[in-house]
N, C-alpha and C positions, 0 to 999 in steps of 0.2 A: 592207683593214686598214691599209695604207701612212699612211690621213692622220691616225686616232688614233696611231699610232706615230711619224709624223712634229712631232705638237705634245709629245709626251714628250722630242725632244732637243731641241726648241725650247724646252720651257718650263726644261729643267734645264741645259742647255748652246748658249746662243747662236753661241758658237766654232764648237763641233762641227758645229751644225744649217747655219750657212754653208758651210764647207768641206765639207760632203755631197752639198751642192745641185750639186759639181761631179763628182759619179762618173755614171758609167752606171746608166738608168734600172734594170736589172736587179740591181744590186752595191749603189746605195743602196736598194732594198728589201730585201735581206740585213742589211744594215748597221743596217738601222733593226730590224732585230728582234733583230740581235745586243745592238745598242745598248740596247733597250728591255729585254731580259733582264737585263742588267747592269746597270741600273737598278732594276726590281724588288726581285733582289735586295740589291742595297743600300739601297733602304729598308723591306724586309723585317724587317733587325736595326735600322736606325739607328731608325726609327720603333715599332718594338715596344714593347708594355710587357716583356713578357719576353725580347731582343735575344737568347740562347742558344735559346728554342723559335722564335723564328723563325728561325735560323740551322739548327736540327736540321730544320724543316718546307721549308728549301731543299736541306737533304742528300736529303728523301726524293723532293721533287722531280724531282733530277738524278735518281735512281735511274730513275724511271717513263720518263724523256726518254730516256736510255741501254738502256734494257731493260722499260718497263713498255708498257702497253696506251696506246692513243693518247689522249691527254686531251684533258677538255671545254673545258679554259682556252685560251681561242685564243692568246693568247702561248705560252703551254707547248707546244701543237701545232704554231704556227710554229717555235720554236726547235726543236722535235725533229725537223721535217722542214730543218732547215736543218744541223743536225748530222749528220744521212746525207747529206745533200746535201753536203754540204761535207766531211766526212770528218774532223771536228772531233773531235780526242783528250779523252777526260775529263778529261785531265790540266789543259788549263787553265782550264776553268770551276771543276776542285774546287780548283786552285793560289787563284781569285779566293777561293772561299767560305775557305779556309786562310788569308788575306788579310783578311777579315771577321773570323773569331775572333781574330786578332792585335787586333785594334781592343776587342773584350770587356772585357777587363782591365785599363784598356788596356795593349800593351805600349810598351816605350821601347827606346829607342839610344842604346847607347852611343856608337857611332859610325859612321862612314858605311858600312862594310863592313857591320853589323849592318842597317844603315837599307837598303841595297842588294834583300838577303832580300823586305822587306815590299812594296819599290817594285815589286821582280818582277812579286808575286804579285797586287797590287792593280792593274795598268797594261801593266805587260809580258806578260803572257797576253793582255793585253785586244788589242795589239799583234801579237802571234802567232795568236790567233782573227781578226782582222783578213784576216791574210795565206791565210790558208784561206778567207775570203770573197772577197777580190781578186784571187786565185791569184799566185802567182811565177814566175821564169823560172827559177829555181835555188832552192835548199835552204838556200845561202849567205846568204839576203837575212837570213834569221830570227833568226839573233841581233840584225840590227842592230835589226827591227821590235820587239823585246823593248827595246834599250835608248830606242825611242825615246819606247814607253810612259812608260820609266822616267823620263828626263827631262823629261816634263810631268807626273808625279806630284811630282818635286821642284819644279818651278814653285807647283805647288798647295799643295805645304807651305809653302813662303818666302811665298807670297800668304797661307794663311789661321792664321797664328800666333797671333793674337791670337781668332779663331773658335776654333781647336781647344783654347785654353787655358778657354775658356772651358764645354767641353764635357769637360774634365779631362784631355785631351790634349797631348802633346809628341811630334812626332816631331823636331826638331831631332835630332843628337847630343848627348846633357847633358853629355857630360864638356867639350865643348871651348866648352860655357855655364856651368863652375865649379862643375856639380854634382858631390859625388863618387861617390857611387849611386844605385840606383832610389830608396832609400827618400827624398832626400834630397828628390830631384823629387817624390815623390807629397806628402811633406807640403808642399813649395810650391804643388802644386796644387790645394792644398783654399784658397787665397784669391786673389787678385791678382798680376799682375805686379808685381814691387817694383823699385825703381830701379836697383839696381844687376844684376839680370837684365835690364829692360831696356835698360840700356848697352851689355850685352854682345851684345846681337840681333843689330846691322847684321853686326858683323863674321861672325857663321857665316854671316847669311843673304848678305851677297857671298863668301862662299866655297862654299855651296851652288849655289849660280846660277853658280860657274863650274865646278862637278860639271855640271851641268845643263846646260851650254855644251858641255861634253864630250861628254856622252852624245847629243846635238842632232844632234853633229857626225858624230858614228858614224852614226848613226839614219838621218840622212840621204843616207848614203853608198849604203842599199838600198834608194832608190827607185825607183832605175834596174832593178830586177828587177819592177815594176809593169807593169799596163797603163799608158800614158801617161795617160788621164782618173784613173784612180787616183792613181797617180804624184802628179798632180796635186792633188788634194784630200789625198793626206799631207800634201804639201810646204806646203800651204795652210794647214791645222790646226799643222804643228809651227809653220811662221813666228807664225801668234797667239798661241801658248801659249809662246812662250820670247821674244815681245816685251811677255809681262806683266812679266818684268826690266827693260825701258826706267823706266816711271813706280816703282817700288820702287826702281831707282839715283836720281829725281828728288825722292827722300823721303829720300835717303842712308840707304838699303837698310833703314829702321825701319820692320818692319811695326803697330808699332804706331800708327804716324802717319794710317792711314786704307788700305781695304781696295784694294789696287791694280788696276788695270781698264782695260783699252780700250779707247775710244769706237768706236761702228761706222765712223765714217769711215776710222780706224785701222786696225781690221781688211781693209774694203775694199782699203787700201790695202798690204797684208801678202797678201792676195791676187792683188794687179795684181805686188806682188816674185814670188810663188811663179810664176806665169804665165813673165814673164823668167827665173826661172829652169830651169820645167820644159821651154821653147822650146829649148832646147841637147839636151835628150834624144829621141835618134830612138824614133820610134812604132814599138810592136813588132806585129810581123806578128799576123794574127789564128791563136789556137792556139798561139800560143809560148807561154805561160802556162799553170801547172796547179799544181791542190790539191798542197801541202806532202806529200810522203814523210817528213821528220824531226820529232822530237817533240824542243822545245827547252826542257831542264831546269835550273833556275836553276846556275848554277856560275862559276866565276871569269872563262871568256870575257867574261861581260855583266859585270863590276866594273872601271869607269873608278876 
């Protein structure tokens, strides 16, 4: 099953699909099924015609993974043995689907405390399921895995602004874009960017990306509770996803100038950093690592 689930984060995540290629051969076939789960379901609702019954048809899902009879769906049957296996809390795959219906309606932010909530639930689980597949040396590492989610979900917001405007979307914060409430934002949303919203873009998006620098910062403080080959493939994934800010500072931070991106040599080469940098961390014994004991619920720890 590994090689169709291996062209699923190939075809939707370039980044991801390199940086995997450096875990152990047992952890990336975990990872590719965590992966591919959380895929699914996000294009479950994004691609529906009805986005709420496919959202309900992935609640009933978890139910059967959590508690039902084994299913026919080979994904669903991988990921259910991988959640016993792994010792994986309901809590965050239903934090992700809670994460989805915020997107329904859509919601907005008013500010980055409110934006903090969403980033959690859509990235920072994704980041704590992670740690359950990779195992840790302590319980400590887990907040920081959560924020690390975090800040490459805010990478992906400042990257796809002028995408999600398009699909009637804002996660920016709107107050500190001029708007004074939701209603203000939804009826801008029903046509174009206008000029003087986008004037005001660059500045929240370099003030998000140095939230994002923040949270990077933390994030990566709990690598060192990794196996070292893991260690290594975080270290690798965050250095791409928080050097999509390099070419977005080289547009002076307008995303509406063109969608920002990394060539693979670039990436390569954000690989060959992660390497010098994971070289400084001693390998840990075999068995010093194990499935997560603490369940980590969004709260003000993870708010940079």
């Amino acid at each position: 099953m590994n090689a169709p689930l291996a062209a699923v984060i190939q075809h939707h995540s370039k980044s991801f699909a390199l940086a995997s290629r450096l875990l152990p051969p047992a952890v990336r076939a975990d990872v590719l099924v965590l992966y591919a789960w959380c895929r699914r379901a996000d294009d479950t609702v994004d691609l529906a015609a009805d986005p709420a019954a496919g959202l309900a048809r992935l609640e009933a899902e978890l139910d059967a993974v959590y508690g039902g009879p084994p299913s026919a769906d080979p994904l669903l049957a991988a990921f259910a043995q991988l959640v016993r296996r792994c010792a994986l809390p309901r809590h965050y795959p239903q934090e992700l689907l809670a994460g989805m219906a915020m997107d329904l309606a859509p919601a907005l932010y008013a500010d980055h405390t409110a934006l903090a909530l969403y980033c959690y639930r859509v990235a920072g689980v994704v980041g704590l399921m992670m740690c359950h597949v990779m195992r840790v040396a302590d319980d400590t590492a887990l907040p920081r895995a959560a924020q690390l989610g975090m800040a490459m979900q805010l990478t992906n917001i400042c990257r796809d602004v002028a995408e999600d405007w398009q699909r009637g979307r804002l996660y920016l914060p709107y107050r500190a874009l001029g708007f004074a409430d939701e209603a203000a934002v939804r009826a801008a949303l029903t046509g174009p960017i206008d000029a003087g919203l986008a004037a005001r873009l660059p500045a929240q998006v370099r003030d998000t990306l140095a939230r994002a620098d923040a949270y990077y910062r933390c994030g990566t403080d709990g690598i060192g509770a990794l196996d070292w080959r893991c260690g290594l493939a975080v270290r690798a994934a965050a250095r791409i996803y928080r050097g999509i800010g390099a070419p977005l500072a080289r547009q002076d931070h307008q995303p509406l100038a063109g969608r920002a991106y990394l060539p693979g040599w670039r990436k390569a080469g954000q690989v060959l950093v992660a390497l010098a940098g994971q070289c400084g961390v001693a390998a840990r014994a075999h068995g010093t690592t194990r499935v997560p004991t603490r369940q980590v619920e969004f709260g003000p720890e993870l708010c940079l």
